[in-house]
N, C-alpha and C positions, 0 to 999 in steps of 0.2 A: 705600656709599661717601659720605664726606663731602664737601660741596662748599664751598667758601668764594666770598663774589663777585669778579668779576674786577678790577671799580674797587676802587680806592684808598677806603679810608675814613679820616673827619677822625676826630679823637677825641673828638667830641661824639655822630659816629654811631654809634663804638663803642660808646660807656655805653649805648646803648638797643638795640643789634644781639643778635638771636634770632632764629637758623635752626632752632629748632624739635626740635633734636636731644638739647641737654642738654650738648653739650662744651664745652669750655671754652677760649677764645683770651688769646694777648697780642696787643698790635697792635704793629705793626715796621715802621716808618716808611708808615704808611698799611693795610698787609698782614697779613690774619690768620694768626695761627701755631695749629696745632690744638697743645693741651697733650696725649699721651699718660695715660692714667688712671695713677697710682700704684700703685706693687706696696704689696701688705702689708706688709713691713720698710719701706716708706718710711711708711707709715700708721701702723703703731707708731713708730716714731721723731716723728711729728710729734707723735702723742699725747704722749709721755713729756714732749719739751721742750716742748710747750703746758701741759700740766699744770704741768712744774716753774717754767717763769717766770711763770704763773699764780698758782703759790705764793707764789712769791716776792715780786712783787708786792703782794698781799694783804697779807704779812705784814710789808711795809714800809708799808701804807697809803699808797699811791703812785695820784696819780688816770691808771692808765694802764690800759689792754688788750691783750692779746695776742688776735690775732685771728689767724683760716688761710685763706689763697687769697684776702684783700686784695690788690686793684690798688693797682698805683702807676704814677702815671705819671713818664713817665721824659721825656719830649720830647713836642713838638709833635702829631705825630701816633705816639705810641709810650707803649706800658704793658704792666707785667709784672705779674703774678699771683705773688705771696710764696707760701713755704708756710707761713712763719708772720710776723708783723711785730707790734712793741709801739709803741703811738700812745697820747696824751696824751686821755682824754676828750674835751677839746675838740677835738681834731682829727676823733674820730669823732661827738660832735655836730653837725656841720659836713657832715655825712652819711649823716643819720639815715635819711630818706628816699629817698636817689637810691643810683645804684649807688656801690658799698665801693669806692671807687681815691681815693686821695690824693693831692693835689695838692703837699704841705706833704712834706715829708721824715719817713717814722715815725725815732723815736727807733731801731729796732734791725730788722734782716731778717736771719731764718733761713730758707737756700736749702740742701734734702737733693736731692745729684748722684744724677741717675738715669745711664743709661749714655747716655742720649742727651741729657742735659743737660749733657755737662761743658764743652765750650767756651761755654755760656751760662752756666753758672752760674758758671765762674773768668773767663772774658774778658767779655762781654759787660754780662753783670748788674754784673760788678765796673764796672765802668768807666761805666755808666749811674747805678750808686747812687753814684758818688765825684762825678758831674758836680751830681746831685741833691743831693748832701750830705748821708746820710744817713749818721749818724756813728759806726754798726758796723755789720758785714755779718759772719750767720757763714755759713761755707761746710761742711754737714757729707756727710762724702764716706762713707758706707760701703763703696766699693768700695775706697779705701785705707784705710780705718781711722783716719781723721783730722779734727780739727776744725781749720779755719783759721778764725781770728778776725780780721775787718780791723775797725781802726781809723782815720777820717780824722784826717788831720793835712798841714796847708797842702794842701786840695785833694785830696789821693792818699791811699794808703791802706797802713799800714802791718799787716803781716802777722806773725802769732807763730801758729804750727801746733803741734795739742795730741794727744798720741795715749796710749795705753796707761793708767797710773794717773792722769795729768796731770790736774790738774781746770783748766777751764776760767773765763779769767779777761777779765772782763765790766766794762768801762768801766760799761754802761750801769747793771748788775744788779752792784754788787763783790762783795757779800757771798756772790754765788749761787757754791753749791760743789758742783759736777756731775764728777764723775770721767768722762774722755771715754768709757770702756770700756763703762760703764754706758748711755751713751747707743745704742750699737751692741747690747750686749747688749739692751735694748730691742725691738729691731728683730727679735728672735727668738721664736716660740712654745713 
């Protein structure tokens, strides 16, 4: 059984917190969240869209990264763990050496809904990445078969949901042409 401690931690103690176990936490206003390990359709799905804005990337020659299971801190004593997130070089020079949580807003987070993630990943996470300012969040939901794309705009975040042939359409990445279908198919052996 896992134990988490009872105090409150600041989120300076989080960046160096290891109970020695290997899981993985967010920290929620002082309090650790154990993260659940991901099923393999969420592991394939994260692959396919890491590879592909990976691609993408590259082949725009764009100084950015796609990284997986980046923090970001969201508040004072508050940080979420991406499953995937694209950041500007310098934002992850800036973090070469300490722990991967970003302080700076990445360019784009992609959050794949488990069945016990979905009020963090639609309520929560949305309304933490809108306060940060992080200025797309996708949300991709295999359990409906759907990609929602937020975009901020004045503070809040406006939503266009992508499902079946619909290719997915990317303020950050325009040119990226991802058929939603494709990304769930993905997720299958």
């Amino acid at each position: 059984m896992v134990t988490t401690p009872a105090t409150k931690l600041t989120f300076e103690e989080y960046l160096t917190y290891d109970d020695g176990t290997g899981c993985h936490y967010e920290l929620v206003d002082g309090s650790l969240e154990l993260m659940n390990p991901p099923t393999i359709e969420h592991f394939l799905i994260a692959d396919f869209l890491d590879t592909s804005l990976k691609a993408e990337i590259k082949r725009l020659g764009l100084p950015w990264l796609c990284l997986r299971e980046a923090g970001v801190r969201t508040g004072r004593n508050k940080s979420r763990l991406t499953d995937l997130c694209v950041v500007t070089i310098e934002q992850a020079r800036e973090l070469m050496n300490v722990s991967a949580v970003f302080q700076t807003p990445p360019l784009l987070i992609v959050e794949i809904v488990s069945p016990e993630s979905i009020k963090r990943d639609y309520r929560y996470k949305r309304s933490e990445y809108a306060a940060l300012e992080v200025p797309e969040y996708w949300i991709v939901d295999p359990l409906e078969t759907k990609i929602s794309v937020l975009l901020l705009e004045e503070g809040l975040y406006e939503e266009t949901v992508f499902t079946g042939s619909q290719k997915i359409e990317s303020r950050t990445l325009p040119e990226l042409a991802i058929a939603t279908e494709k990304v769930f198919v993905a997720g299958n052996l």
